[in-house]
C-alpha positions in Angstrom: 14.1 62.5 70.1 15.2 65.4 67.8 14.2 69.3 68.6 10.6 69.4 67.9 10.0 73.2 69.1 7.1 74.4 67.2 6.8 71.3 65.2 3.4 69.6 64.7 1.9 66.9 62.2 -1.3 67.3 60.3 -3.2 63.9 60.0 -6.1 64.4 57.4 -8.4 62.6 55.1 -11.9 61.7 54.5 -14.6 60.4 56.8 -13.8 56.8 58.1 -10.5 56.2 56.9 -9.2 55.5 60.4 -7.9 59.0 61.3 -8.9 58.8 65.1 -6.7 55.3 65.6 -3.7 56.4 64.0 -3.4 59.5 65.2 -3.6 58.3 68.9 -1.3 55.8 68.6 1.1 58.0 67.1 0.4 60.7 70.1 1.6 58.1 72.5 4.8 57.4 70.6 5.4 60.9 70.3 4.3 62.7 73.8 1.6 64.6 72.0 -1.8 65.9 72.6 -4.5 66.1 70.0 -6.5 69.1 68.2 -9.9 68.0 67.0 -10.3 69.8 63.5 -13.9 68.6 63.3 -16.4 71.2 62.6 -18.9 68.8 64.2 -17.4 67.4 67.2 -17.0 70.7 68.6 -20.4 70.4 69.8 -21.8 68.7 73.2 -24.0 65.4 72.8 -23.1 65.2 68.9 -21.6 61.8 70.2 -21.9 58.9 67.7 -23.3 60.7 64.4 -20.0 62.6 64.5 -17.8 59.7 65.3 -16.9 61.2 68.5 -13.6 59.8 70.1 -14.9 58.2 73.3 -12.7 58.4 76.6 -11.7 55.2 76.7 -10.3 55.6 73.1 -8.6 59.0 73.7 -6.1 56.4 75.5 -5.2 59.2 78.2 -4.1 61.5 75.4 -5.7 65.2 75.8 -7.5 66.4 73.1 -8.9 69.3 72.3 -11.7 71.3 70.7 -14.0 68.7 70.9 -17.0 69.4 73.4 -16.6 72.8 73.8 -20.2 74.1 72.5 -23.8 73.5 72.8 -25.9 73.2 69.2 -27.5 76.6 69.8 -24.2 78.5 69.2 -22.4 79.5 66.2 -18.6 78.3 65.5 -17.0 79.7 62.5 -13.7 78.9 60.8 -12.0 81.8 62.5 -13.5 80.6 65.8 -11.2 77.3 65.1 -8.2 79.4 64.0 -8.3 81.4 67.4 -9.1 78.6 69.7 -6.8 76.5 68.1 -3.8 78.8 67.7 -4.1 80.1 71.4 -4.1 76.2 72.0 -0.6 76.0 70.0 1.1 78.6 71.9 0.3 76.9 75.2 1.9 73.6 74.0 4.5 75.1 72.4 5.6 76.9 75.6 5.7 73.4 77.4 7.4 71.6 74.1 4.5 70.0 73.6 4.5 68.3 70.7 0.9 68.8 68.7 -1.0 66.5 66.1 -4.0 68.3 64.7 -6.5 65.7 63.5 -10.0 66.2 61.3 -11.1 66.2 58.1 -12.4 69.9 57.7 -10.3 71.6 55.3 -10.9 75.1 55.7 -10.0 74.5 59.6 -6.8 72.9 58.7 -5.8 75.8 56.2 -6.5 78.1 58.6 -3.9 77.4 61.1 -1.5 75.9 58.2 -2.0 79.3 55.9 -3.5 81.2 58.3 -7.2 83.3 57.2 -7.7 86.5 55.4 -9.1 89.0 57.6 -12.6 89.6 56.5 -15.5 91.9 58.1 -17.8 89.4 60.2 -21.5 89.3 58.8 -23.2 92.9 59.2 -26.8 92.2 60.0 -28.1 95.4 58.4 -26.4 94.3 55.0 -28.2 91.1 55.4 -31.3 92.7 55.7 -31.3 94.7 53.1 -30.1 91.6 50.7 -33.0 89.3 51.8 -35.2 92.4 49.6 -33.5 91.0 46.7 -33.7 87.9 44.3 -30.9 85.9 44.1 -30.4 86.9 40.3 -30.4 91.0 41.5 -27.6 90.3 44.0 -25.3 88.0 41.9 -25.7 90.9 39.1 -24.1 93.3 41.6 -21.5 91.0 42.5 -20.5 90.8 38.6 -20.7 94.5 38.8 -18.4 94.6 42.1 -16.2 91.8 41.5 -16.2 89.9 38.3 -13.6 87.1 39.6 -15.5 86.2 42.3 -18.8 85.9 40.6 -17.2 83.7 37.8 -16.4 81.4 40.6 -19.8 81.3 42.5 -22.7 79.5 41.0 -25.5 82.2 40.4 -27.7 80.5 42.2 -25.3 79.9 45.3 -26.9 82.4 47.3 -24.9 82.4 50.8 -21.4 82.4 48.9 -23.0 85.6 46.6 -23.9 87.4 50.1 -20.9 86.9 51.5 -18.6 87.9 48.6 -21.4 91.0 48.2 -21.1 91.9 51.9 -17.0 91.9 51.6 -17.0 94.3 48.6 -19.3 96.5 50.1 -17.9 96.7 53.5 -14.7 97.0 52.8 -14.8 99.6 49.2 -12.2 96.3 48.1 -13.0 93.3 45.9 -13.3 90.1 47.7 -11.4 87.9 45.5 -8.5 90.0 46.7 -9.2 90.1 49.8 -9.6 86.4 50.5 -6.4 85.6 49.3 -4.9 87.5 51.7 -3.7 84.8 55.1 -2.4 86.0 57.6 -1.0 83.0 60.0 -1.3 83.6 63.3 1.2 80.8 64.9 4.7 79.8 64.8 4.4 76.0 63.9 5.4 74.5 61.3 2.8 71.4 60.1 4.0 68.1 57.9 0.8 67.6 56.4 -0.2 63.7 56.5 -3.5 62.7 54.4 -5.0 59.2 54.7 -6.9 57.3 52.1 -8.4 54.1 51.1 -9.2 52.5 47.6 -12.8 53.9 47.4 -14.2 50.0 46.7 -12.6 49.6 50.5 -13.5 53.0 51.9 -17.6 53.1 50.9 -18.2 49.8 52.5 -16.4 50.7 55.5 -18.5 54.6 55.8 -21.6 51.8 55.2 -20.5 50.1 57.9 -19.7 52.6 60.3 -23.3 54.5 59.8 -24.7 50.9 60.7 -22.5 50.5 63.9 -24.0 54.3 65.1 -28.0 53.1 64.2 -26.8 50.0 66.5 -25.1 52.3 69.5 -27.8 54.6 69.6 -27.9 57.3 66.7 -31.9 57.4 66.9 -32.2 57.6 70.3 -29.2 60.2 70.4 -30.5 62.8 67.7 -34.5 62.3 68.8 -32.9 63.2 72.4 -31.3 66.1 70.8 -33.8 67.3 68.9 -36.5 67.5 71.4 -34.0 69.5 73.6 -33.0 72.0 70.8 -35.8 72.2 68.4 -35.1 74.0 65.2 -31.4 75.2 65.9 -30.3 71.8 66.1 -31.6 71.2 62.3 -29.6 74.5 60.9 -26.7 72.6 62.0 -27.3 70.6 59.0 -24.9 68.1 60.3 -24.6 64.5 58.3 -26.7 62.1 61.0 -28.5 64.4 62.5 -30.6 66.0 59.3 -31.7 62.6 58.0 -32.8 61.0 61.0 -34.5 64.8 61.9 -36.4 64.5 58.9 -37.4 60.7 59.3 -38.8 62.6 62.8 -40.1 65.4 61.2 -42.5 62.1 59.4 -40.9 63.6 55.9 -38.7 60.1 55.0 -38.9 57.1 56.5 -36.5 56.1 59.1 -35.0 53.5 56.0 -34.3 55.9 54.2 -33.1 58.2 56.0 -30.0 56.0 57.2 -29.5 55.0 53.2 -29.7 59.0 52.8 -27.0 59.0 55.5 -24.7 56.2 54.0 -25.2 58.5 50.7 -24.5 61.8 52.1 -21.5 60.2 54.3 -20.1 59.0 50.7 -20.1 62.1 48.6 -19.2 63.9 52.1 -15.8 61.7 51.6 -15.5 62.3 48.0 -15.4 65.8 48.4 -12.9 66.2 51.5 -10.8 63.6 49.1 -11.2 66.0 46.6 -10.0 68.9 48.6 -7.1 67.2 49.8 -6.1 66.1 46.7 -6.2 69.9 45.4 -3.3 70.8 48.4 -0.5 68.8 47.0 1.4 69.5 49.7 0.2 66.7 51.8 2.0 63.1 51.7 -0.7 60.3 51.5 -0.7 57.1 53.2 -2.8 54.4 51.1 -4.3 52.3 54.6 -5.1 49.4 52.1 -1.5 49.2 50.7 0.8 49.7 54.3 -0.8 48.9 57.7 -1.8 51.2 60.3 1.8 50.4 62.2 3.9 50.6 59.4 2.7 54.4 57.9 3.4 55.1 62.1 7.0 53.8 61.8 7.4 55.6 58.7 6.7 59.2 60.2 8.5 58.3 63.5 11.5 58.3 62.1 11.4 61.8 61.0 11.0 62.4 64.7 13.1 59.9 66.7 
């Protein structure tokens, strides 16, 4: 095997390509251990709605970052960069070879690019915004920072906060600002991306939201929600909001699981979208070359 020292492989895509297999398989071949980048699975008893690797599928590879949180708390994007760089350092000092796996974007440019180093959320700013329309704040931000309100909707009102809060808090426009990474590891990723023809891909997401109704999905988030109440809605997590508000006796429990199939859909679209946008990536078309084969194909690089 060739010097892998701070070497790792990115393995991305959208939701039920077949990221989970492939990457476990290709852990074994290589030695590695696994970093969830799932901004879902971080949580405890988010089990089948998230797709949650099970044990016996894990295969006796570690993983990480999944299961490290209960619902109530909060896990930003710069929560995953620190937990997941700290993670990197400890492999690399064993020569542990890493394979970050998920299908959140903004985790995975965050330890590939690293994250600009913005101001956290200042709860009196916040108070003082929610005194305002939406319309008031967004024509400050045009005031502030022209570039980033011509690439907010105006009526986006959690992006205009945010960009608003960065200007004021730091006398510096935020469209600057967040283009300013800084990396905080010494790896170097080759960035894989998975992807089915979309007339394969939607059937399979169909199929796969029908599998977790069949393991338990109702029973799961009903379980869930009677333990955490309110602050397991805000998660507003694919699965779990549907079948909250087939619950909550707003939908029936039909639709909700068709709402899910839906949202699981354009959830996909979008993440293919974003990947599609980082050209960097190589993609690996699942209905053209077999599972195996794209796994021979990046072992080689390796071996």
């Amino acid at each position: 095997m060739k010097n892998l020292k701070n070497i790792g492989i990115i393995i991305a895509g959208p939701t039920g390509v077949g990221k989970t297999s492939l990457s476990i398989k290709l852990a074994k071949a290589l030695g590695a251990e696994i970093i969830s980048a799932d901004s879902a699975q971080v949580f405890k008893g988010l089990d089948i709605g998230t797709g949650k690797v099970t044990h016996n599928e894990m295969d006796c590879i570690p993983h990480h970052l999944i299961d490290i949180l209960e619902p109530t708390h909060k896990y930003s994007v710069g929560d995953f960069q620190k937990n997941a760089d700290s993670i990197l350092h400890n492999l690399g000092l064993n020569n542990t070879f890493p394979i970050v796996v998920g299908g959140t974007g903004l985790y995975l440019s965050s330890i590939i690019k690293g994250l600009s180093p913005l101001p956290p959320a200042n709860k009196d700013l916040r108070e003082t915004f929610s005194l305002l329309s939406t319309e008031e704040l967004y024509s400050k931000l045009i005031e502030l920072d022209f570039d980033s309100a011509k690439n907010i909707h105006e009526n986006n009102r959690v992006k205009i906060e945010r960009a608003l809060e960065v200007c004021l808090l730091t006398n510096d426009k935020f469209s600057i600002l967040s283009l300013q990474n800084i990396k905080s590891n010494e790896f170097t990723f080759e960035k894989i991306a998975l992807e089915r023809n979309r007339e394969n891909l939607y059937p399979r997401i169909n199929k796969r939201v029908d599998q977790m109704i069949e393991k338990g999905l109702i029973s799961e988030v009903s379980s869930l929600y009677k333990k955490y109440g309110n602050k397991l809605k805000t998660l507003n997590i694919i699965g779990y909001s549907e079948i909250i508000s087939a619950l909550d006796g707003e939908i029936s429990m039909d639709l909700a699981i068709e709402n899910i199939k839906l949202h699981s859909r354009r959830y996909a679209k979008r993440q293919f979208t974003w990947f599609k946008n980082n050209s960097d990536y190589t993609w690996y078309n699942l209905d053209e070359m077999s599972e195996n084969e794209v796994i021979n194909v990046i072992l080689k690089k390796y071996i």
